[in-house]
N, C-alpha and C positions, 0 to 999 in steps of 0.2 A: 504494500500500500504506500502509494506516496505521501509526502510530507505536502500537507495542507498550504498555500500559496498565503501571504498577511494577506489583511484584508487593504489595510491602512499602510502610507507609505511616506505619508507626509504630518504624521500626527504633531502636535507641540503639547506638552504638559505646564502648567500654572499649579507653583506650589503655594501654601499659605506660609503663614509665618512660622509657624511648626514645621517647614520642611515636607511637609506632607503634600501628594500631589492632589490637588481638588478639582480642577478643570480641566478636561481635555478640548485641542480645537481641531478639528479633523476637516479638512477640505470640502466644500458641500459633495462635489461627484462624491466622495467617500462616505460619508453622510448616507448619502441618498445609497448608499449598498447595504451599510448596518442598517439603516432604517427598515428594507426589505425583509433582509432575513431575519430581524427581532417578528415582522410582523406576518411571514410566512411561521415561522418557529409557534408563533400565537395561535393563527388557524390551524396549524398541523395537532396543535394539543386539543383545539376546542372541538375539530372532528375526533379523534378519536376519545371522548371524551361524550359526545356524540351516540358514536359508532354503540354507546352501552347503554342508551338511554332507550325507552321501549322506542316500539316503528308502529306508527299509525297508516290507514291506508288515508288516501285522497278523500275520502268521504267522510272519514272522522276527524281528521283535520279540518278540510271545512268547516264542519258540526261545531267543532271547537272555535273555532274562530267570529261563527256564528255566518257565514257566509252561505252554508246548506239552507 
């Protein structure tokens, strides 16, 4: 298996006065790629999460909805 490629390539860190890093500034193109896969990672959890919850057919759904 290969080694996973960064995501990030031009990141900068802002530490506080503690030394500690508190902000990261990550270029928007880069941005706009974590922002993807946080929120593919989101849906991939809420289907299968889903995937356990009872299955209605189309007519009870409906029903439920009140739209039958």
């Amino acid at each position: 298996m290969e080694t996973p490629k960064p995501i990030t390539k031009h990141e900068q860190f802002i530490a506080g006065k503690n030394g500690k890093v508190q902000y990261v500034i990550v270029p928007v193109d880069e941005y706009k790629i974590l922002s993807d896969i946080v929120e593919e990672y989101g849906l991939g959890l809420a289907m299968k999460k889903a995937m356990k919850d009872k299955m209605y057919s189309k007519k009870e759904a409906l029903k439920m909805l009140g739209d039958a």
